[in-house]
VOGU-3710 file (C-alpha; in Angstrom, 3 decimals, decimal comma):
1> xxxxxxxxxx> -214,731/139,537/-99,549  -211,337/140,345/-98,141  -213,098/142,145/-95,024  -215,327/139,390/-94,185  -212,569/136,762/-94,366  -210,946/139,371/-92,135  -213,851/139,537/-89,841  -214,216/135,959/-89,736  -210,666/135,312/-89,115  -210,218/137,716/-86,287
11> xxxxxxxxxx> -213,774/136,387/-84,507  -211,774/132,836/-85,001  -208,527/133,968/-83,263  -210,303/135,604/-80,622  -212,044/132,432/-79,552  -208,536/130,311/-80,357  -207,188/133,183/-77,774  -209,323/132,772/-74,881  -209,731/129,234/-75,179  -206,082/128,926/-74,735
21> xxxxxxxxxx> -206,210/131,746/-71,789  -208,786/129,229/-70,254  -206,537/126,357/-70,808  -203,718/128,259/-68,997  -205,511/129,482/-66,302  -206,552/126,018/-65,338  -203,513/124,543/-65,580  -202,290/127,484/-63,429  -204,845/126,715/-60,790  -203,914/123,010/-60,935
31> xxxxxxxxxx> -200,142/123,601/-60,111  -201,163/125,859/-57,395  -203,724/123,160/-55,760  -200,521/120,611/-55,914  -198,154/123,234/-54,707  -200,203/123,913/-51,497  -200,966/120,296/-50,986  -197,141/119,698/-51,377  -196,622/122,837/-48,835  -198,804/121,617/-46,618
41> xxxxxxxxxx> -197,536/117,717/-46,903  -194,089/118,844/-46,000  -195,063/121,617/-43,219  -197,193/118,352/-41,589  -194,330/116,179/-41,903  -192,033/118,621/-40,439  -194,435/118,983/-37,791  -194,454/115,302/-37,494  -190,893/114,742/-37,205  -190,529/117,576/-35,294
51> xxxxxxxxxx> -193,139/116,202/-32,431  -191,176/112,644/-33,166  -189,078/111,195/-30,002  -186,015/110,656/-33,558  -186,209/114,578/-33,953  -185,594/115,227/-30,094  -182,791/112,150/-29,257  -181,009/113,823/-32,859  -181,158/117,723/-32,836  -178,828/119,467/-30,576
61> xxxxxxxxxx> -180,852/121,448/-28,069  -178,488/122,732/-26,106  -174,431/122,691/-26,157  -172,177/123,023/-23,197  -168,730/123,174/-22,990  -168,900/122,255/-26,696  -170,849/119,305/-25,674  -173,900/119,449/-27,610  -177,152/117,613/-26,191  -180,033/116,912/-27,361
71> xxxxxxxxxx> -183,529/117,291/-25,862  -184,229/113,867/-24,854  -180,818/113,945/-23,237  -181,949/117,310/-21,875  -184,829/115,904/-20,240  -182,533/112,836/-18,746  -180,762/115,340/-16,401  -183,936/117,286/-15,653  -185,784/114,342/-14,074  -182,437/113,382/-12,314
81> xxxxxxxxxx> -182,730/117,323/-11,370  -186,403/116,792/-9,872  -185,352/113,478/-8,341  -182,614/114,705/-6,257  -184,392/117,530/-4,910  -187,123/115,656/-3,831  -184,759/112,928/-2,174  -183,475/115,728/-0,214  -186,851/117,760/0,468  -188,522/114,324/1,832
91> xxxxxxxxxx> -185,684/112,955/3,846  -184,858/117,085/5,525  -188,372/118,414/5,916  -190,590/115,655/7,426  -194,222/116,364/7,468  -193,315/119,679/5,723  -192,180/118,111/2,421  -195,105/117,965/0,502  -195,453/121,906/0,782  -191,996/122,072/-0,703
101> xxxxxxxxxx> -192,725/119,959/-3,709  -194,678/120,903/-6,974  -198,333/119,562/-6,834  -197,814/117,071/-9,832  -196,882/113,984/-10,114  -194,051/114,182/-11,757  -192,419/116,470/-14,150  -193,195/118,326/-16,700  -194,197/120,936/-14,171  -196,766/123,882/-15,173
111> xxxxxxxxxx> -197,691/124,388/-11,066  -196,426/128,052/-10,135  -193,449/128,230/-7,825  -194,221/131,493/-6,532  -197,532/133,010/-8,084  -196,050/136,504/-7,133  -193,997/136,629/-10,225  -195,726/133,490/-12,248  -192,175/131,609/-12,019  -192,911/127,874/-12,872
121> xxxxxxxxxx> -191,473/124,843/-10,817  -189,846/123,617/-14,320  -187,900/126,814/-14,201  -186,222/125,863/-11,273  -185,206/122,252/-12,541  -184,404/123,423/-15,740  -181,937/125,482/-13,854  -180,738/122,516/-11,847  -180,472/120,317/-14,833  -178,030/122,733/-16,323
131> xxxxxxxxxx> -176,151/123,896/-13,367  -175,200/119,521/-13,011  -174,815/119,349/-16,704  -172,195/122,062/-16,893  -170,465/120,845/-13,850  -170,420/117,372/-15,251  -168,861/118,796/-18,514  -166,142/120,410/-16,506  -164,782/116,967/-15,037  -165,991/115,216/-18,545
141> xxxxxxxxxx> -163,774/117,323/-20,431  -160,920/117,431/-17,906  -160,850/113,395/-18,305  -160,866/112,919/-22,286  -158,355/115,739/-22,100  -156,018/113,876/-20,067  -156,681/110,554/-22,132  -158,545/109,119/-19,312  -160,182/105,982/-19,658  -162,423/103,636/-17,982
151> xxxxxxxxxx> -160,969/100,912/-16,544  -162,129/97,145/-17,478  -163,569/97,295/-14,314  -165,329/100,416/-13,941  -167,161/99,420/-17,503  -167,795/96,161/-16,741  -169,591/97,685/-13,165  -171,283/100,064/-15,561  -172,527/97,517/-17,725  -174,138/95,463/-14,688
161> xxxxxxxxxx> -175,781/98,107/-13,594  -177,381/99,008/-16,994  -178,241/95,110/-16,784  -180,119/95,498/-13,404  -182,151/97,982/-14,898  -182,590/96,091/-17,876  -183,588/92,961/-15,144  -186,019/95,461/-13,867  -187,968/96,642/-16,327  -188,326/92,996/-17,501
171> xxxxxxxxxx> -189,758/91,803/-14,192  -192,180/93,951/-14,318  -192,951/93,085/-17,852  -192,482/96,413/-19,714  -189,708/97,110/-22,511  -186,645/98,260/-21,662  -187,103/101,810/-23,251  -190,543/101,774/-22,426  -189,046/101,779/-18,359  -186,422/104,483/-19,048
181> xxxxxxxxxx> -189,312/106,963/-20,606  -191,192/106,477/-17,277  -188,600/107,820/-15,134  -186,059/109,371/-17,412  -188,890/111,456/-20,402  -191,240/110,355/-22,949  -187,813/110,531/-25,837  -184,960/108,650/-24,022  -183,735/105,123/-25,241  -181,160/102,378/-24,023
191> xxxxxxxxxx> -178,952/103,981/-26,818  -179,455/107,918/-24,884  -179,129/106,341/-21,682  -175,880/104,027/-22,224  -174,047/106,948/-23,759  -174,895/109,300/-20,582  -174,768/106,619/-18,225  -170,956/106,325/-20,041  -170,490/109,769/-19,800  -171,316/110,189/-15,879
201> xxxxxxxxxx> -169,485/107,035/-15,462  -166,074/108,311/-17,075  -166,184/112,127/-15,158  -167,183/110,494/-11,744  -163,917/107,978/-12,130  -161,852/110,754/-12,754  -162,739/112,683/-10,217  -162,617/109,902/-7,958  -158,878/109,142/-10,147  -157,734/112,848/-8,750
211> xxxxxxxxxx> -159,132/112,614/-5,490  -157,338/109,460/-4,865  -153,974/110,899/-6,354  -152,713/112,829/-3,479  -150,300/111,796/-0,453  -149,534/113,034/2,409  -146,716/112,039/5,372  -147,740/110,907/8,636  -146,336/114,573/10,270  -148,741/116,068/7,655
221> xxxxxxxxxx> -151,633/114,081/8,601  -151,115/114,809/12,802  -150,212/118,392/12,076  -153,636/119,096/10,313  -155,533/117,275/12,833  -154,002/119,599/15,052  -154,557/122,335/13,542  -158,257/121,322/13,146  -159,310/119,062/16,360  -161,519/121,448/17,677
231> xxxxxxxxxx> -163,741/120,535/14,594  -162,656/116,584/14,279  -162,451/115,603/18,447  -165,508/113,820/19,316  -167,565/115,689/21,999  -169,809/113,502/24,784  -172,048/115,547/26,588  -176,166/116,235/27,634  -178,524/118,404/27,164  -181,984/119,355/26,987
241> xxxxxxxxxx> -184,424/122,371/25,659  -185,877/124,635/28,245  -188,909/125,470/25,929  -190,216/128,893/26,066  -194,051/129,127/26,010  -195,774/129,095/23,504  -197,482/132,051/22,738  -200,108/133,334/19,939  -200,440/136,723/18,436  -204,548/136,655/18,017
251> xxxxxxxxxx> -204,555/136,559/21,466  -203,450/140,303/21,750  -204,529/143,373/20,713  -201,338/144,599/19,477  -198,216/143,401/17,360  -196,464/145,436/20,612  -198,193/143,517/23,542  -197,537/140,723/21,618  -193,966/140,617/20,991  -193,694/141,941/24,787
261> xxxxxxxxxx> -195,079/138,505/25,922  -192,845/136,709/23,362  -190,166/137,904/25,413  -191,306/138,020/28,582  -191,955/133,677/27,890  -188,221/133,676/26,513  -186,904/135,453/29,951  -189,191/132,745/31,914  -187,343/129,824/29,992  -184,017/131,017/30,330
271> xxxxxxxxxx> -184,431/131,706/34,201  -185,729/128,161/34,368  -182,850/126,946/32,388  -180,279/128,643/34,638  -181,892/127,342/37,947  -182,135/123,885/36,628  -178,208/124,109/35,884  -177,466/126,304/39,350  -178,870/122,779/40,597  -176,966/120,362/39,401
281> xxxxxxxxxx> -173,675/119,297/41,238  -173,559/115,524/39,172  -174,565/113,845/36,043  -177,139/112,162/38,272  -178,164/115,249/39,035  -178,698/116,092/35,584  -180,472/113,012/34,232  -182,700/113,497/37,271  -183,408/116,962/35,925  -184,367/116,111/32,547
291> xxxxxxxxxx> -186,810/113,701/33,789  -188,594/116,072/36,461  -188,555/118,410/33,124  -190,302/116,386/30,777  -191,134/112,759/32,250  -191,953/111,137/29,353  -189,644/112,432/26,768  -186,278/111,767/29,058  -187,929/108,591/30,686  -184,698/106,716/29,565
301> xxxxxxxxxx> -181,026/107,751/31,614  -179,086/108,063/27,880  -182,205/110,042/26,410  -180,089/113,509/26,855  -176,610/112,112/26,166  -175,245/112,770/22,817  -171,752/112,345/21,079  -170,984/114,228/17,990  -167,917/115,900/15,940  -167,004/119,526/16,882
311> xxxxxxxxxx> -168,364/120,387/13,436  -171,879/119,064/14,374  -172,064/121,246/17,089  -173,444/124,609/16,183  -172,466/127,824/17,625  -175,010/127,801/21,084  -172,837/125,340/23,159  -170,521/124,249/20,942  -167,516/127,204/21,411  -168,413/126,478/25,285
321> xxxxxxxxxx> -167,379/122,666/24,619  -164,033/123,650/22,720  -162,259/125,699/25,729  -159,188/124,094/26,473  -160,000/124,274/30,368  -163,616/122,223/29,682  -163,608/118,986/32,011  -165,850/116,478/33,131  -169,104/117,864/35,191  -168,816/121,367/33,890
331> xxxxxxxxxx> -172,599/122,747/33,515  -173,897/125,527/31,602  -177,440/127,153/30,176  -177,599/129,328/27,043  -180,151/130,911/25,236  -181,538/130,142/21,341  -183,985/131,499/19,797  -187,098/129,610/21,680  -185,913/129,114/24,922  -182,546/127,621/26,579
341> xxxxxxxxxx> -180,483/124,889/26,562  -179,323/122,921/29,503  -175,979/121,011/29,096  -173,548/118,812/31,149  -169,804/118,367/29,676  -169,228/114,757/29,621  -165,991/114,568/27,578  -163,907/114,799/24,825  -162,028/112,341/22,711  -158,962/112,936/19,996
351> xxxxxxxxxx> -159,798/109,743/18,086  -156,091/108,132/18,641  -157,521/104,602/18,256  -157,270/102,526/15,833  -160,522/101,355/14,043  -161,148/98,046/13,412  -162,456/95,174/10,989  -165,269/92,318/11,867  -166,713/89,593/10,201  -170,790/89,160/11,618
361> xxxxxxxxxx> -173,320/86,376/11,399  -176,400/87,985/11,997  -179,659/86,092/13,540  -182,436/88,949/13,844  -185,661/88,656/16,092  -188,915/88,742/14,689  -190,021/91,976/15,357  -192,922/92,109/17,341  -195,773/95,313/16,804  -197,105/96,607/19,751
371> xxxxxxxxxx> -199,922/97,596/17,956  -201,385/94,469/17,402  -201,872/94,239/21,046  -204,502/95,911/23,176  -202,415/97,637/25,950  -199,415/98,174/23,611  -195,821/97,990/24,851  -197,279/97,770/28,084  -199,532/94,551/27,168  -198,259/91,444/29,001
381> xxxxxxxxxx> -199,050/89,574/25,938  -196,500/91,797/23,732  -193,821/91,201/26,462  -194,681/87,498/26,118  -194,325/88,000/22,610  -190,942/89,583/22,485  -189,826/87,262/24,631  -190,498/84,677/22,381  -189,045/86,119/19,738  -185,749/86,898/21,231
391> xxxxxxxxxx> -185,827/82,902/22,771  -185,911/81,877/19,163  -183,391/83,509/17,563  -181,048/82,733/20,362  -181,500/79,030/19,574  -180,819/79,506/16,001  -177,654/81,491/17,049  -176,623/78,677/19,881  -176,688/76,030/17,054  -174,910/78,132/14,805
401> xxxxxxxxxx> -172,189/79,191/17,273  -172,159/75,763/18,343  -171,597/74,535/14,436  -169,094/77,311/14,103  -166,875/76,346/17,218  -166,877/72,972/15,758  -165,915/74,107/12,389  -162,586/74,997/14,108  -163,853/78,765/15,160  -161,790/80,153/11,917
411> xxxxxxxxxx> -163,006/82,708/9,599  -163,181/80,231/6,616  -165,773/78,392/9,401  -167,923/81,848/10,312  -167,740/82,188/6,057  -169,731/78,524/5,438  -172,397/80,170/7,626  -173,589/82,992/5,601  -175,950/81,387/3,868  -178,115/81,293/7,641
421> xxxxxxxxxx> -177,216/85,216/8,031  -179,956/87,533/8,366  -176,425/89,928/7,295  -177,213/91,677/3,837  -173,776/92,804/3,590  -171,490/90,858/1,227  -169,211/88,371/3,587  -170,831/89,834/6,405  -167,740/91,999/6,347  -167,372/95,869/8,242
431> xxxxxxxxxx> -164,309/97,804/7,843  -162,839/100,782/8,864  -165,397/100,983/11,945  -165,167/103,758/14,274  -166,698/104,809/17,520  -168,028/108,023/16,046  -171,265/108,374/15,257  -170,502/109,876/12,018  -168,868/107,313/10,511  -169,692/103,477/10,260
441> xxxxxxxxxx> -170,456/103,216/14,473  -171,785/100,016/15,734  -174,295/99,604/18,246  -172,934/100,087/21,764  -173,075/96,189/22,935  -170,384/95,500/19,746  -168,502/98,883/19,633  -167,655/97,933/23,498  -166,235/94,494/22,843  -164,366/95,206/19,527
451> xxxxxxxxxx> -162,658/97,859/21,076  -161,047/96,353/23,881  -157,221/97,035/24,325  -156,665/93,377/24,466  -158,879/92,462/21,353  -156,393/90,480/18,670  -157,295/88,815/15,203  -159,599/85,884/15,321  -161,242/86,250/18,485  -164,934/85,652/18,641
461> xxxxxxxxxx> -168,061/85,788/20,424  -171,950/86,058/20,581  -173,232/89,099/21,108  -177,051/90,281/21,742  -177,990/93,889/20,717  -181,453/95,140/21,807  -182,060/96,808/18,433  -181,172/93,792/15,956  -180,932/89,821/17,929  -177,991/87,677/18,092
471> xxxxxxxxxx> -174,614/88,340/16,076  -171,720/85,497/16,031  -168,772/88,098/15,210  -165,021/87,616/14,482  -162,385/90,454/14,805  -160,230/90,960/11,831  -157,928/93,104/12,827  -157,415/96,646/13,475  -156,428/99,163/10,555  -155,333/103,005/11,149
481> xxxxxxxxxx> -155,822/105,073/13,443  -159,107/107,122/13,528  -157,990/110,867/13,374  -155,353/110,370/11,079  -158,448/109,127/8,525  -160,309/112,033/9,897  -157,099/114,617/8,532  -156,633/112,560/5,542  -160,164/113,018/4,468  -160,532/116,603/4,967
491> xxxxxxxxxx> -157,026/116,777/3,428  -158,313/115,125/0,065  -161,474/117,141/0,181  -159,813/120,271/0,392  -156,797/119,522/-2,290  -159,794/118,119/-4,438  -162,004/120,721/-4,147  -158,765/122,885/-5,211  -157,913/120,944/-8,217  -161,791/121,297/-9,347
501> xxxxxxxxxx> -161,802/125,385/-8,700  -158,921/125,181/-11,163  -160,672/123,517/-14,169  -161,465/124,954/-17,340  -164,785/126,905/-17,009  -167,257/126,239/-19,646  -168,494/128,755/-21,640  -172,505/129,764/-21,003  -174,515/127,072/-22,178  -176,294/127,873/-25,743
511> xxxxxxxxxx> -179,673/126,864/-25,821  -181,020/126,434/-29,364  -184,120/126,605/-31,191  -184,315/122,486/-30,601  -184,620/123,341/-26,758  -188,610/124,138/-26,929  -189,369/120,277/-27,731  -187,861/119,472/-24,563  -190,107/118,320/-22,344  -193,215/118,477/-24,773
//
């Protein structure tokens, strides 16, 4: 009986045994179907926060000069990157900018820069954005090093002009970090953009703090201009191009016969250029030149004179111009690298004058398009036109002048007559004006009457410019003299270039794993 209890027992524990093996396995299967859903709910919401605009504003992406930032600030200083180099690109290269700009819209750019090597145009403003972000840093951490501090001021001027943007987005009915994202990437916030905003704010007032900082004497200031004048005198002179013809290579056989006639047109144009200037025995002479050379182009007596800086004048005629025997009616032709240049020495001024100061109430004409007319700026109808124009401005300008004179002719009296000032600028106020071209000129009919010897604070008078209408101005005053400015800005440039050569370096900028959601 004893072996078929045995039997039975065995047969009883076998099932008891797999039934539990059953049990387990399930139960094993079950933990391993929540395990993987668990994997996979926290891979997807790593993903998720990873892809989130919180993940790229928080995790450092990059650090430099043990600034770390993150890849919505990242992005920030790459769209400031593409912005700038497209400012510069479309206001250099004319009708050749668009070849010099990626094809897209706007960034993120995928368009090839050169498809030689496959280098991307985000390569190259990734490379900007860094190269301003590390030499932001440099100042940045030069100014919290020194305890430097925005004034009241300066933050009060930063504030506003978060504000305007603020006022901006909101007349054009979009949310405030809504507006940033469309110009500044799809992450950035008015919390990402007020701390770099405080950031640029703080490193451009210190440099502008250091710049400011140094003095120099009076016998410092004349002794560099001195030293320097034949960059910083103001040269008057004419000239014109002698073009060379043109000529094209598919019509000759060979690149030899082909560069032979490039020459042989360059030789033509210089020959003409030196018999044109073998010519000329006055400035007459000259203008009369220019015209027989190209009629419509130098149609005008002033449309070959020129006045610039020694250090706008480039190395054909400029060395020419700087001789210390160069006077008045000297002529000479010289070669570039399409033909020849035909020049008359007018002058040469050392900027010992002092500049001055003017208050302007400005009535402008209605400008008048000769398009709209059949025969153009020739149509007697757009002459009648302009005339018009002109006649009514001058009678708003006659009452004002007349209002002004009765106000006592004061300053306080040109002030209550801003409000009828076509003038943008605040008070209608210019200082600091100079005669050269290079720095805050006025147009000739103004520059000639604030610059008489025996101009003195508070005179007046109407004035009528061809480019703008009528302008009421009074003279405030004169402040100092022209080419010590000129030495006292190169001065500061230099010393402040200096001090910046001898900041702290930063280290190389560490990109980090956070850097790939840039710009996603």
């Amino acid at each position: 009986m004893s072996g078929a209890f045995d039997k039975r027992a065995d047969g009883a524990t076998r099932r008891q045994v797999r039934a539990e093996k059953e049990r387990l396995e399930r139960r094993k299967t079950r933990i391993i179907a929540v395990s993987v859903v668990v994997v996979l709910a926290v891979l997807f919401g790593g993903a998720m926060f990873l892809n989130s605009k919180i993940a790229r504003r928080s995790l450092p992406a990059i650090t430099i000069g043990g600034v770390d930032f993150s890849a919505a600030e990242f992005e920030y200083f790459y769209y400031n990157a593409f912005y700038e180099y497209s400012e510069y690109v479309n206001s250099n290269m004319g009708e050749y900018a668009s070849s010099m700009l990626p094809q897209n819209e706007r960034p993120p750019f995928a368009t090839e820069l050169n498809p030689a090597t496959g280098e991307l145009w985000s390569n190259t403003f990734v490379e900007m954005a860094i190269e301003n972000m590390s030499e932001l840093i440099r100042s940045y951490n030069a100014a919290t090093a020194a305890g430097f501090t925005l004034s009241d001021e300066k933050r009060a001027e930063m504030e506003n002009e978060i504000d305007a943007y603020n006022q901006w987005a909101s007349s054009q009915q979009v949310e405030f970090d809504a507006f940033l994202q469309s110009y500044f990437g799809s992450s950035i916030n008015e919390s990402v953009f007020r701390k770099l905003t405080e950031m640029i704010t703080t490193s451009n007032e210190y440099n502008n703090y250091v710049r400011d900082s140094f003095v120099y004497t009076p016998a410092e200031l004349s002794a560099y201009y001195q030293e320097n004048k034949n960059n910083l005198d103001i040269y008057t002179f004419r000239y014109f191009p002698v073009s060379a013809e043109t000529i094209v290579e598919t019509d000759y056989a060979t690149t030899e016969d082909f560069d032979a006639a490039k020459e042989e047109a360059l030789r033509a144009a210089v020959e003409q250029a030196e018999m044109i200037v073998a010519g000329i025995g006055t400035e007459d002479d000259f203008i009369a030149a220019a015209m027989d050379y190209n009629e419509d182009q130098y149609a005008e007596p002033d449309s070959t004179l020129r006045s610039y800086p020694g250090s706008w004048l480039g190395g054909y005629y400029g060395p020419w111009m700087m001789e210390a025997e160069r006077q008045y009616g000297d002529t000479m032709s010289v070669e570039y690298s399409s033909g020849a240049y035909a020049v008359f020495f007018v002058g040469r001024e050392s900027n010992e004058y002092y500049m001055a100061s003017m208050r302007q109430v400005l009535i402008m004409r209605d400008e008048v398009d000769p398009e709209d007319f059949f025969l153009g700026e020739d149509d007697p109808d757009f002459l009648a036109a302009v005339e018009e124009a002109d006649a009514q401005a001058k009678e708003r300008a006659d009452a004002l002048m007349q209002q002004f004179i009765a106000g006592g002719g004061t300053e306080d009296a040109l002030l209550e007559l801003m409000d009828e000032s076509d003038d943008t600028t605040e008070g209608g106020l210019y200082e600091e004006i100079s005669m050269d071209v290079s720095h805050k000129k006025m147009t000739d009919e103004i520059e000639e009457w604030l610059f008489d010897p025996a101009r003195a604070f508070g005179d007046y008078e109407m004035i009528r410019t061809e480019a703008y209408g009528y302008h009421i101005v009074f003279f405030m005053g004169h402040g100092e003299r022209y080419c010590d400015y000129l030495a006292e800005n190169e001065m500061r440039n230099r010393d402040y270039d200096a001090s910046k050569e001898g900041l702290a370096p930063v280290e190389q900028p560490v990109r980090h794993w956070a850097f790939a959601l840039a710009l996603l």
